[in-house]
N, C-alpha and C positions, 0 to 999 in steps of 0.2 A: 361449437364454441364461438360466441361473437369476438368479431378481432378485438374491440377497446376491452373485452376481458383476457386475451390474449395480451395484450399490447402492458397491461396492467400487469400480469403474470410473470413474464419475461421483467419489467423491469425492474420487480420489486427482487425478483432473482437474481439481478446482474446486483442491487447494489448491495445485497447480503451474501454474496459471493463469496467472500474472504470466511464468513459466521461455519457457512455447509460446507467447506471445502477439505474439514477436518474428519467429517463424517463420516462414518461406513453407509453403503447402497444396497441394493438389494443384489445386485451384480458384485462377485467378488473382484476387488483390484482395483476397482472405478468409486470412486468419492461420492458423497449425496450430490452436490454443485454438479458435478461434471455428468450425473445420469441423470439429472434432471431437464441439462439442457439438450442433452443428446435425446430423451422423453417429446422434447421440444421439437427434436431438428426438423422435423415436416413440415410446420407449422414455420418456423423462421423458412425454410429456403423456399416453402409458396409464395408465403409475404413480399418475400423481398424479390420475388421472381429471377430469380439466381443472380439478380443484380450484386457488386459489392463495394463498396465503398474504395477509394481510390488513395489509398494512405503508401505511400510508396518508398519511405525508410522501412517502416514496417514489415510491407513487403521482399523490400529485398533483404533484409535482414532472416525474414525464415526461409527464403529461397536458399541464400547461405548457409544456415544451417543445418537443412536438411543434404545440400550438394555436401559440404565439407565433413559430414557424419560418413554419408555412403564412401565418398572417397578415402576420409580416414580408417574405418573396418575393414575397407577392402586393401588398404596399404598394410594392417594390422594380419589380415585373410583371419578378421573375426567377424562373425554375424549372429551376435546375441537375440531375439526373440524378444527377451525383455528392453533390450533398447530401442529396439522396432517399436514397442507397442507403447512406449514411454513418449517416444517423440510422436507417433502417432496425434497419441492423445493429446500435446502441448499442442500440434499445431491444429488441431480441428476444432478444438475449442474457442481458440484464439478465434478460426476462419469464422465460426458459427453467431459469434458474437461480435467481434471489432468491425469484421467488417462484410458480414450479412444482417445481423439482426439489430444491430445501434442502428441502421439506415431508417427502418420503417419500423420498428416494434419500438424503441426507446423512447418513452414519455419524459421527456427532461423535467417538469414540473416536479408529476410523482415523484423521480430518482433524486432529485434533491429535497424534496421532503421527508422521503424515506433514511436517504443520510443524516440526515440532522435529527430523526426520530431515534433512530439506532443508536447515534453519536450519544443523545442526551439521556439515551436510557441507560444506555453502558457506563458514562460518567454518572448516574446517580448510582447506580450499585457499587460502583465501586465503590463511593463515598458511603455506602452502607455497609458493603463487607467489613471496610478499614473501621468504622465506629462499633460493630458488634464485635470485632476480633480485639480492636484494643480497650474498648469499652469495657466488655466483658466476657471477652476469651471466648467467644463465639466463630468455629470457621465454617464458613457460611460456603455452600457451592460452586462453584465454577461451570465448565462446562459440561456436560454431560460425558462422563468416561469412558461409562459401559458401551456406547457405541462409536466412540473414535476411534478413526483409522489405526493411530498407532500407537498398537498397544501398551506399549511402554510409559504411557502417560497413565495407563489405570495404574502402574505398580511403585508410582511416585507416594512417599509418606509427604505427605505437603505438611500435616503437624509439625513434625520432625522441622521441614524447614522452613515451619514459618514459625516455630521458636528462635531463629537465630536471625531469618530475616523474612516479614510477613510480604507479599506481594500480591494483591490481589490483581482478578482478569479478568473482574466482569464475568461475559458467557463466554471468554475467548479463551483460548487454551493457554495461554501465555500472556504474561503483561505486555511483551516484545509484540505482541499480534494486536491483542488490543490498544496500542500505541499506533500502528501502522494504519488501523484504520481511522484512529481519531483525527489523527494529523492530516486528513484532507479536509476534515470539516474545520479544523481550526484552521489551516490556509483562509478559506473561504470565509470564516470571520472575521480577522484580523483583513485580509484585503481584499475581499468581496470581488468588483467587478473592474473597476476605475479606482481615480487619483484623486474624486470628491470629496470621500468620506475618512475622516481622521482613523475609525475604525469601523470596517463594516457592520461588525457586531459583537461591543462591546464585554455584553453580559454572557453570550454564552462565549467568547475566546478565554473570557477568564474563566468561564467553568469547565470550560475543558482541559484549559494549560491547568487545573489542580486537579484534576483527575489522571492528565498523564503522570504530573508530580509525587501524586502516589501511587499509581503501576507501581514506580520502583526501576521500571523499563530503564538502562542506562545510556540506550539509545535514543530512545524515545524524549529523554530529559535530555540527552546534549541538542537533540533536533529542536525540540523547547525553546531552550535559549537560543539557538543562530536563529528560527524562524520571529521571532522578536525583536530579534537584534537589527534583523533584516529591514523590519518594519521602520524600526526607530534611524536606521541608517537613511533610508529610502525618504522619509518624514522627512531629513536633513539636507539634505539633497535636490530631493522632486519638486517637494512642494515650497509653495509662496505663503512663506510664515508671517501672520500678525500674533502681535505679541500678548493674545490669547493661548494662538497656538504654540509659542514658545515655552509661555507657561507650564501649559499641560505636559508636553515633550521635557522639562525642567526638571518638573516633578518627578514623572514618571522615570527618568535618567535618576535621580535623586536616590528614590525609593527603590532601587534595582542596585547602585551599588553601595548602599547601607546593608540589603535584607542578603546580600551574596555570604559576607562572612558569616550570618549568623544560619543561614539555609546550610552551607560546607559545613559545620557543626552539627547540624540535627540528621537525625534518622533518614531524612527524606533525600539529603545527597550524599550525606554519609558512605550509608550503607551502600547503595547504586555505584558508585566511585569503587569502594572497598572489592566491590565484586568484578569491576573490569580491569582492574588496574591490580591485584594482588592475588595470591594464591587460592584465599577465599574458599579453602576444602572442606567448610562446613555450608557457604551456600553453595557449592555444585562447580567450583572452579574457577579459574582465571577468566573471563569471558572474552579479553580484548586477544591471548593470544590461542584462545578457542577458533578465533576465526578467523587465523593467519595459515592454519593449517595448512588449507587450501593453496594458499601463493605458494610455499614452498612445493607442494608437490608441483605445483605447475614450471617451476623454475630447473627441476630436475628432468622435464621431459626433454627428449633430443629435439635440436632445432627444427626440423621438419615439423614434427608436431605441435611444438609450441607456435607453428606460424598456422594453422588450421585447424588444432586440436585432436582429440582422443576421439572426438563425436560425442553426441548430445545424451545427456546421463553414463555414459562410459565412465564410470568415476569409481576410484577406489572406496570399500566399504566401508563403514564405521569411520569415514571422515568427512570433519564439518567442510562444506565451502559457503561462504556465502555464494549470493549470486554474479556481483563481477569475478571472484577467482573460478566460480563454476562455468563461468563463460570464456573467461581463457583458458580453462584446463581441458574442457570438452570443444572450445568452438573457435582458440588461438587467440592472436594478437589480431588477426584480419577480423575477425567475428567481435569483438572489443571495439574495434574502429570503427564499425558497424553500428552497434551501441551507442556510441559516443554520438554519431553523429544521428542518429535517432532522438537522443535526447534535447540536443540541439536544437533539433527541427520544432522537437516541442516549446521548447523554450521561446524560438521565436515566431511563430502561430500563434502561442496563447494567449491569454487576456488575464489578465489582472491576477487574481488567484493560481489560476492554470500554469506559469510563466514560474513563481513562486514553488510551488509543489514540484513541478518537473525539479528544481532543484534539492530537493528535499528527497524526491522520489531517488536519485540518483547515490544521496548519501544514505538512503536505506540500503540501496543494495550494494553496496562496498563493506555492507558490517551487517547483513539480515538475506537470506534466502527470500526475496519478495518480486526476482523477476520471474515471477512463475506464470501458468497461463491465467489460473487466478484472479493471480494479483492484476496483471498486465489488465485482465477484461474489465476489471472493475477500475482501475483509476482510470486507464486511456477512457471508458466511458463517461469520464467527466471533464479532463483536461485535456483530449485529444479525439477531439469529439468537432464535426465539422457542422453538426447541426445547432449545437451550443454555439459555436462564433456567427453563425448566421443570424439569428438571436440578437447576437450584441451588433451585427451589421445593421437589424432593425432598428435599431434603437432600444431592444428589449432585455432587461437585466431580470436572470431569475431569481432576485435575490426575496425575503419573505412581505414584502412589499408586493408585489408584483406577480408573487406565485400560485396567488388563489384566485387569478384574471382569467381572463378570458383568455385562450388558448392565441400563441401566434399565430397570422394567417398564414396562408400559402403564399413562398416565395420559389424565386430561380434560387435561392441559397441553400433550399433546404432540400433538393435533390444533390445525395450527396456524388 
Protein backbone atom coordinates (compact mmCIF):
# COMPACT_ATOMS: atom_id res chain seq x y z
CA UNK A 1 0.00 0.00 0.00
CA UNK A 2 1.46 3.47 -1.14
CA UNK A 3 2.03 5.80 2.02
CA UNK A 4 -0.23 8.95 0.37
CA UNK A 5 -3.00 6.10 0.41
CA UNK A 6 -2.01 5.27 3.81
CA UNK A 7 -1.48 8.84 4.80
CA UNK A 8 -5.21 9.33 3.32
CA UNK A 9 -6.51 6.40 5.37
CA UNK A 10 -5.45 7.12 8.71
CA UNK A 11 -6.72 10.65 8.48
CA UNK A 12 -9.93 10.31 7.16
CA UNK A 13 -10.08 7.69 10.39
CA UNK A 14 -8.73 10.09 12.98
CA UNK A 15 -11.44 12.69 11.99
CA UNK A 16 -14.39 10.16 12.04
CA UNK A 17 -13.32 8.90 15.14
CA UNK A 18 -16.01 9.93 17.51
CA UNK A 19 -18.74 8.28 14.10
CA UNK A 20 -16.88 4.35 14.83
CA UNK A 21 -16.07 4.52 18.31
CA UNK A 22 -19.74 3.53 19.01
CA UNK A 23 -19.31 0.47 16.99
CA UNK A 24 -18.99 -3.26 17.51
CA UNK A 25 -15.45 -5.00 15.76
CA UNK A 26 -14.92 -8.02 14.69
CA UNK A 27 -12.69 -8.64 18.09
CA UNK A 28 -15.13 -8.72 21.05
CA UNK A 29 -14.68 -5.80 23.71
CA UNK A 30 -12.62 -3.55 21.24
CA UNK A 31 -14.70 -0.70 19.16
CA UNK A 32 -14.66 -0.54 15.17
CA UNK A 33 -12.16 3.03 15.80
CA UNK A 34 -10.04 1.37 18.06
CA UNK A 35 -9.40 -2.04 15.89
CA UNK A 36 -9.09 -0.24 13.01
CA UNK A 37 -6.21 1.56 14.19
CA UNK A 38 -4.63 -1.10 16.02
CA UNK A 39 -5.35 -2.87 11.99
CA UNK A 40 -3.06 0.17 11.35
CA UNK A 41 -0.34 -0.09 14.06
CA UNK A 42 2.37 -1.44 11.77
CA UNK A 43 1.98 0.87 9.32
CA UNK A 44 1.94 4.05 11.77
CA UNK A 45 5.04 2.98 13.92
CA UNK A 46 7.15 2.18 10.37
CA UNK A 47 6.08 5.71 9.37
CA UNK A 48 6.97 7.49 12.04
CA UNK A 49 10.14 5.33 12.68
CA UNK A 50 9.15 4.97 16.41
CA UNK A 51 9.66 8.73 16.50
CA UNK A 52 6.99 10.54 18.72
CA UNK A 53 5.90 13.78 19.08
CA UNK A 54 7.08 15.75 22.17
CA UNK A 55 3.72 16.91 23.88
CA UNK A 56 4.79 16.91 27.45
CA UNK A 57 1.44 17.91 29.61
CA UNK A 58 0.06 15.15 27.85
CA UNK A 59 2.73 12.98 28.55
CA UNK A 60 2.98 13.30 32.01
CA UNK A 61 -0.51 13.43 32.41
CA UNK A 62 -0.68 9.30 31.35
CA UNK A 63 2.52 8.76 33.04
CA UNK A 64 0.26 9.67 36.18
CA UNK A 65 -2.18 7.95 35.45
CA UNK A 66 -1.05 4.96 34.88
CA UNK A 67 1.72 5.19 38.16
CA UNK A 68 -1.49 6.46 40.38
CA UNK A 69 -3.89 3.29 39.02
CA UNK A 70 -1.06 0.58 39.84
CA UNK A 71 -0.33 2.25 43.21
CA UNK A 72 -4.01 2.79 44.03
CA UNK A 73 -4.95 -1.27 43.40
CA UNK A 74 -2.19 -2.07 45.13
CA UNK A 75 -3.22 0.18 48.34
CA UNK A 76 -6.71 -1.36 47.57
CA UNK A 77 -4.62 -5.25 47.07
CA UNK A 78 -7.22 -5.13 43.94
CA UNK A 79 -5.98 -6.28 40.48
CA UNK A 80 -9.05 -6.33 38.25
CA UNK A 81 -8.04 -7.60 34.59
CA UNK A 82 -10.78 -5.46 33.26
CA UNK A 83 -9.18 -2.44 34.51
CA UNK A 84 -5.86 -3.47 33.07
CA UNK A 85 -7.16 -4.03 29.73
CA UNK A 86 -9.37 -0.76 29.91
CA UNK A 87 -6.49 1.55 30.63
CA UNK A 88 -4.56 -0.56 28.35
CA UNK A 89 -6.48 0.36 25.54
CA UNK A 90 -6.94 4.33 26.60
CA UNK A 91 -3.39 4.75 26.68
CA UNK A 92 -2.24 3.02 23.38
CA UNK A 93 -4.49 4.46 21.35
CA UNK A 94 -3.80 7.80 22.54
CA UNK A 95 0.32 6.64 22.12
CA UNK A 96 -0.74 5.40 18.42
CA UNK A 97 -2.14 8.44 17.23
CA UNK A 98 -1.39 11.88 19.27
CA UNK A 99 1.78 11.26 19.31
CA UNK A 100 3.06 8.63 16.59
CA UNK A 101 0.89 8.84 13.83
CA UNK A 102 -0.33 12.97 13.70
CA UNK A 103 3.70 13.37 13.23
CA UNK A 104 3.86 11.76 9.66
CA UNK A 105 0.60 10.12 8.46
CA UNK A 106 -1.76 13.32 9.34
CA UNK A 107 -2.81 15.33 6.15
CA UNK A 108 -4.17 18.56 7.72
CA UNK A 109 -5.76 19.74 4.44
CA UNK A 110 -7.89 16.31 4.07
CA UNK A 111 -8.64 16.30 7.98
CA UNK A 112 -10.26 19.56 7.64
CA UNK A 113 -11.98 18.90 4.72
CA UNK A 114 -13.25 15.89 6.03
CA UNK A 115 -14.54 17.85 9.16
CA UNK A 116 -16.47 20.29 7.59
CA UNK A 117 -17.79 17.36 5.08
CA UNK A 118 -19.00 15.34 8.11
CA UNK A 119 -20.02 18.59 10.07
CA UNK A 120 -22.31 19.64 6.98
CA UNK A 121 -23.80 16.28 6.20
CA UNK A 122 -24.86 15.69 9.86
CA UNK A 123 -26.43 19.21 9.92
CA UNK A 124 -28.45 18.60 6.73
CA UNK A 125 -30.09 15.44 8.14
CA UNK A 126 -30.62 16.51 10.82
CA UNK A 127 -32.56 19.36 9.37
CA UNK A 128 -34.34 16.56 7.37
CA UNK A 129 -35.07 14.06 10.22
CA UNK A 130 -36.62 17.33 12.28
CA UNK A 131 -38.86 18.22 8.76
CA UNK A 132 -40.08 14.62 8.12
CA UNK A 133 -40.87 13.85 11.92
CA UNK A 134 -42.66 17.07 12.28
CA UNK A 135 -43.79 17.51 8.88
CA UNK A 136 -45.24 14.34 8.69
CA UNK A 137 -44.68 12.11 11.50
CA UNK A 138 -41.83 10.43 9.73
CA UNK A 139 -38.91 8.99 12.22
CA UNK A 140 -36.33 8.73 10.04
CA UNK A 141 -32.98 6.54 11.32
CA UNK A 142 -30.27 7.42 13.33
CA UNK A 143 -27.33 5.48 13.82
CA UNK A 144 -27.19 2.07 13.12
CA UNK A 145 -28.26 -0.25 16.29
CA UNK A 146 -27.98 -3.47 15.29
CA UNK A 147 -24.22 -3.05 15.63
CA UNK A 148 -23.39 -0.69 18.49
CA UNK A 149 -21.40 -1.50 21.30
CA UNK A 150 -24.07 -0.81 23.65
CA UNK A 151 -26.59 -2.62 23.66
CA UNK A 152 -28.99 -0.79 25.44
CA UNK A 153 -29.27 1.64 22.83
CA UNK A 154 -31.15 -0.96 20.45
CA UNK A 155 -33.92 -1.49 23.32
CA UNK A 156 -34.51 2.46 23.38
CA UNK A 157 -38.55 3.07 22.08
CA UNK A 158 -37.29 6.39 20.66
CA UNK A 159 -41.35 6.64 19.26
CA UNK A 160 -42.28 6.59 22.71
CA UNK A 161 -39.80 9.53 23.21
CA UNK A 162 -39.88 11.48 20.59
CA UNK A 163 -43.71 11.92 21.22
CA UNK A 164 -42.93 13.92 24.34
CA UNK A 165 -39.80 15.34 23.14
CA UNK A 166 -38.38 14.65 19.38
CA UNK A 167 -34.38 14.90 19.23
CA UNK A 168 -32.79 13.94 16.45
CA UNK A 169 -28.76 12.64 15.86
CA UNK A 170 -28.06 12.62 12.64
CA UNK A 171 -25.72 9.25 12.40
CA UNK A 172 -24.68 9.83 15.90
CA UNK A 173 -26.01 7.96 18.65
CA UNK A 174 -27.10 10.92 20.69
CA UNK A 175 -27.86 14.44 20.00
CA UNK A 176 -25.11 15.11 23.11
CA UNK A 177 -22.51 13.37 20.46
CA UNK A 178 -23.64 14.75 17.62
CA UNK A 179 -23.12 18.32 19.27
CA UNK A 180 -19.70 17.45 20.46
CA UNK A 181 -18.60 16.90 17.20
CA UNK A 182 -20.22 19.87 15.47
CA UNK A 183 -18.80 22.23 17.91
CA UNK A 184 -15.33 22.10 16.56
CA UNK A 185 -16.22 23.00 13.29
CA UNK A 186 -18.41 25.72 14.43
CA UNK A 187 -15.14 27.12 16.55
CA UNK A 188 -13.36 27.19 13.34
CA UNK A 189 -16.27 29.09 11.57
CA UNK A 190 -17.01 31.64 13.73
CA UNK A 191 -13.02 32.18 14.35
CA UNK A 192 -11.13 30.66 11.80
CA UNK A 193 -7.40 31.41 12.25
CA UNK A 194 -6.76 35.19 13.16
CA UNK A 195 -8.37 38.54 14.23
CA UNK A 196 -8.90 39.79 10.37
CA UNK A 197 -12.09 38.33 9.55
CA UNK A 198 -15.45 39.55 11.45
CA UNK A 199 -16.52 35.96 10.88
CA UNK A 200 -14.48 33.26 9.34
CA UNK A 201 -17.37 31.68 7.89
CA UNK A 202 -20.48 33.07 8.07
CA UNK A 203 -22.87 30.76 6.17
CA UNK A 204 -21.90 27.62 7.53
CA UNK A 205 -21.55 28.84 11.59
CA UNK A 206 -25.17 29.67 11.13
CA UNK A 207 -25.78 26.33 9.72
CA UNK A 208 -24.51 24.67 12.12
CA UNK A 209 -25.55 26.84 15.32
CA UNK A 210 -29.28 25.51 13.85
CA UNK A 211 -28.63 22.23 13.69
CA UNK A 212 -27.16 22.13 17.05
CA UNK A 213 -30.34 24.07 18.01
CA UNK A 214 -32.37 21.23 17.06
CA UNK A 215 -30.18 18.31 18.46
CA UNK A 216 -32.24 19.52 21.46
CA UNK A 217 -28.61 18.70 23.06
CA UNK A 218 -28.82 20.99 26.41
CA UNK A 219 -25.36 21.08 26.37
CA UNK A 220 -24.67 21.53 23.17
CA UNK A 221 -27.14 24.73 23.17
CA UNK A 222 -25.67 26.19 26.39
CA UNK A 223 -22.08 25.81 24.62
CA UNK A 224 -24.04 27.63 21.50
CA UNK A 225 -24.70 30.64 23.23
CA UNK A 226 -21.21 31.18 25.39
CA UNK A 227 -19.31 30.26 22.02
CA UNK A 228 -21.09 33.28 20.45
CA UNK A 229 -21.12 35.31 23.19
CA UNK A 230 -17.51 34.83 23.12
CA UNK A 231 -17.28 35.96 19.72
CA UNK A 232 -19.33 39.14 20.23
CA UNK A 233 -17.37 39.86 23.62
CA UNK A 234 -13.77 39.31 21.82
CA UNK A 235 -15.31 41.64 18.63
CA UNK A 236 -15.72 44.24 21.66
CA UNK A 237 -12.72 44.05 22.86
CA UNK A 238 -9.99 42.91 20.27
CA UNK A 239 -10.79 44.53 17.51
CA UNK A 240 -10.45 48.28 16.06
CA UNK A 241 -14.13 48.95 15.30
CA UNK A 242 -15.33 51.38 12.33
CA UNK A 243 -18.64 52.03 12.51
CA UNK A 244 -19.61 49.61 9.91
CA UNK A 245 -18.39 47.21 12.08
CA UNK A 246 -20.41 48.56 14.95
CA UNK A 247 -23.30 48.40 13.07
CA UNK A 248 -23.19 44.90 12.20
CA UNK A 249 -22.09 43.97 16.03
CA UNK A 250 -25.51 46.43 16.88
CA UNK A 251 -27.48 44.45 15.01
CA UNK A 252 -26.46 41.27 15.68
CA UNK A 253 -26.57 42.35 19.69
CA UNK A 254 -30.07 43.62 18.81
CA UNK A 255 -31.54 40.45 17.21
CA UNK A 256 -30.00 37.97 19.96
CA UNK A 257 -31.78 39.85 22.77
CA UNK A 258 -35.17 40.35 21.08
CA UNK A 259 -35.19 36.38 19.66
CA UNK A 260 -34.08 35.01 23.59
CA UNK A 261 -37.48 35.51 25.10
CA UNK A 262 -39.22 34.23 22.20
CA UNK A 263 -36.60 31.04 21.58
CA UNK A 264 -37.26 30.21 25.94
CA UNK A 265 -40.84 29.79 24.70
CA UNK A 266 -40.57 27.50 21.82
CA UNK A 267 -39.85 23.79 21.78
CA UNK A 268 -36.40 24.39 20.72
CA UNK A 269 -35.18 25.74 24.35
CA UNK A 270 -38.21 24.80 26.08
CA UNK A 271 -37.94 21.48 26.14
CA UNK A 272 -33.74 21.15 26.43
CA UNK A 273 -34.04 23.51 29.77
CA UNK A 274 -37.21 21.32 30.89
CA UNK A 275 -34.93 18.14 30.64
CA UNK A 276 -31.90 19.48 32.65
CA UNK A 277 -33.22 21.41 35.11
CA UNK A 278 -36.58 19.24 36.09
CA UNK A 279 -37.66 15.90 36.81
CA UNK A 280 -38.50 15.36 33.26
CA UNK A 281 -39.55 11.30 33.84
CA UNK A 282 -41.22 11.12 30.66
CA UNK A 283 -38.03 12.37 28.66
CA UNK A 284 -35.56 10.05 30.57
CA UNK A 285 -34.86 12.35 33.76
CA UNK A 286 -33.14 15.15 35.33
CA UNK A 287 -30.09 15.50 33.27
CA UNK A 288 -28.10 18.20 35.13
CA UNK A 289 -28.33 16.19 38.39
CA UNK A 290 -27.73 12.85 36.28
CA UNK A 291 -24.25 14.09 36.11
CA UNK A 292 -23.58 15.08 39.59
CA UNK A 293 -23.63 11.64 40.55
CA UNK A 294 -20.25 11.19 39.96
CA UNK A 295 -18.90 14.40 42.50
CA UNK A 296 -20.70 12.91 45.19
CA UNK A 297 -19.26 9.60 45.16
CA UNK A 298 -15.86 11.17 44.68
CA UNK A 299 -16.45 13.45 47.90
CA UNK A 300 -17.22 10.25 49.93
CA UNK A 301 -14.00 8.50 49.26
CA UNK A 302 -11.21 8.71 52.21
CA UNK A 303 -8.71 11.25 51.77
CA UNK A 304 -5.93 9.20 50.64
CA UNK A 305 -7.83 8.45 47.74
CA UNK A 306 -9.36 11.30 46.84
CA UNK A 307 -5.65 12.69 46.55
CA UNK A 308 -4.78 9.95 43.64
CA UNK A 309 -7.80 8.10 43.09
CA UNK A 310 -9.53 4.67 42.88
CA UNK A 311 -7.32 4.09 39.45
CA UNK A 312 -8.38 4.50 35.92
CA UNK A 313 -12.03 2.93 35.27
CA UNK A 314 -12.26 1.65 38.94
CA UNK A 315 -15.52 3.11 39.09
CA UNK A 316 -18.72 2.00 40.58
CA UNK A 317 -21.48 0.38 38.25
CA UNK A 318 -24.47 1.78 36.84
CA UNK A 319 -23.08 5.39 37.64
CA UNK A 320 -22.90 8.22 35.39
CA UNK A 321 -19.62 10.40 35.71
CA UNK A 322 -18.88 12.56 33.47
CA UNK A 323 -15.21 13.04 32.54
CA UNK A 324 -13.90 15.58 35.24
CA UNK A 325 -15.79 13.65 38.22
CA UNK A 326 -14.39 10.50 36.43
CA UNK A 327 -11.05 11.92 36.72
CA UNK A 328 -11.11 12.82 40.25
CA UNK A 329 -12.80 9.76 41.38
CA UNK A 330 -10.41 7.36 39.47
CA UNK A 331 -7.22 9.59 39.13
CA UNK A 332 -7.82 12.28 42.50
CA UNK A 333 -7.36 15.96 42.88
CA UNK A 334 -3.30 15.44 41.83
CA UNK A 335 -4.64 13.79 38.22
CA UNK A 336 -7.29 16.98 37.99
CA UNK A 337 -4.43 19.44 38.43
CA UNK A 338 -2.84 17.47 35.77
CA UNK A 339 -5.75 18.20 33.58
CA UNK A 340 -6.19 21.53 34.29
CA UNK A 341 -2.89 22.46 33.48
CA UNK A 342 -2.99 20.34 30.15
CA UNK A 343 -5.75 22.46 29.02
CA UNK A 344 -3.86 25.50 29.74
CA UNK A 345 -1.12 24.66 27.80
CA UNK A 346 -3.57 24.38 24.97
CA UNK A 347 -5.00 27.35 25.40
CA UNK A 348 -1.91 29.04 25.25
CA UNK A 349 -0.08 27.18 22.02
CA UNK A 350 -3.16 27.67 20.11
CA UNK A 351 -4.25 29.90 17.49
CA UNK A 352 -7.33 31.44 16.77
CA UNK A 353 -10.07 28.62 16.81
CA UNK A 354 -7.81 26.16 18.64
CA UNK A 355 -7.51 28.62 21.95
CA UNK A 356 -11.39 28.99 21.57
CA UNK A 357 -12.50 25.23 21.64
CA UNK A 358 -9.86 24.19 24.20
CA UNK A 359 -12.35 26.20 26.23
CA UNK A 360 -15.34 24.68 25.19
CA UNK A 361 -13.47 21.27 25.16
CA UNK A 362 -13.04 21.77 28.92
CA UNK A 363 -16.78 22.69 29.50
CA UNK A 364 -17.68 19.50 27.71
CA UNK A 365 -16.22 17.47 30.08
CA UNK A 366 -17.48 18.94 33.29
CA UNK A 367 -21.20 17.77 32.01
CA UNK A 368 -20.34 14.86 28.95
CA UNK A 369 -17.89 11.81 29.31
CA UNK A 370 -15.61 13.21 26.09
CA UNK A 371 -12.23 12.84 27.80
CA UNK A 372 -11.97 9.57 26.36
CA UNK A 373 -9.12 8.34 24.12
CA UNK A 374 -11.47 8.96 21.32
CA UNK A 375 -12.36 12.03 21.87
CA UNK A 376 -8.82 13.14 23.04
CA UNK A 377 -7.32 11.69 19.29
CA UNK A 378 -9.57 13.49 17.38
CA UNK A 379 -9.87 17.16 18.77
CA UNK A 380 -5.96 17.29 20.11
CA UNK A 381 -5.50 16.33 16.13
CA UNK A 382 -6.83 19.68 15.35
CA UNK A 383 -6.23 22.00 18.27
CA UNK A 384 -3.05 20.59 19.70
CA UNK A 385 -1.48 19.67 16.81
CA UNK A 386 2.25 20.98 16.31
CA UNK A 387 2.08 20.70 12.62
CA UNK A 388 -1.00 22.76 12.25
CA UNK A 389 0.91 25.88 14.17
CA UNK A 390 3.71 25.35 12.00
CA UNK A 391 1.43 26.23 9.09
CA UNK A 392 0.35 29.39 10.71
CA UNK A 393 4.39 30.05 11.50
CA UNK A 394 4.35 29.87 7.63
CA UNK A 395 2.21 32.11 6.91
CA UNK A 396 -0.32 29.30 5.90
CA UNK A 397 -3.96 29.24 6.99
CA UNK A 398 -6.00 26.06 6.19
CA UNK A 399 -8.84 27.68 6.19
CA UNK A 400 -11.30 26.76 2.54
CA UNK A 401 -9.43 29.51 0.56
CA UNK A 402 -6.17 28.05 0.93
CA UNK A 403 -7.09 24.19 1.26
CA UNK A 404 -7.20 23.14 -2.28
CA UNK A 405 -3.28 24.65 -2.84
CA UNK A 406 -0.65 23.48 -3.21
CA UNK A 407 0.59 21.39 -0.29
CA UNK A 408 3.10 23.32 2.48
CA UNK A 409 6.72 22.79 1.80
CA UNK A 410 9.17 21.39 4.06
CA UNK A 411 10.04 23.29 6.98
CA UNK A 412 12.37 22.89 10.58
CA UNK A 413 8.45 23.33 12.04
CA UNK A 414 7.11 20.52 10.82
CA UNK A 415 9.32 17.88 12.25
CA UNK A 416 7.54 17.46 15.17
Amino acid sequence: MKVNNIRKAYTILVTIIPVLTVYKSLAPGIDLATFLFIAMSAFIIITSKGKMSKIVPLMVLLIYIVTSTLISLQMQQSFGMSVVLRLGKYIVLIFLIVFMGNRELLDVDLGFRTLKTVTLLAVTYIIIQTLAYKGAGILLPNAFLSLVSYEAYSEIDYSNLAKHFYRPTAFFIEPSSFCQYTLLYLCLSIFGWDKKKLIHNWKHAVFVSIGILLSGSGQGILLLFCIWAFWLLSRLVLTKLNPKKILILFLILAVGVVSVPVLMKSEILAKPLERVFTDNKEGGGNAFLGRMGGYMYFLMLPNSYKLIGMGYGNVPKDVYFNSLSYTLYCNGILGCILLLYLFGDIVRRGKGFQKVFALVYFGLITGATTFTAANICFYFSFIYNRKIRAMILNGRYPNEENIIKNRLPESPYMKL
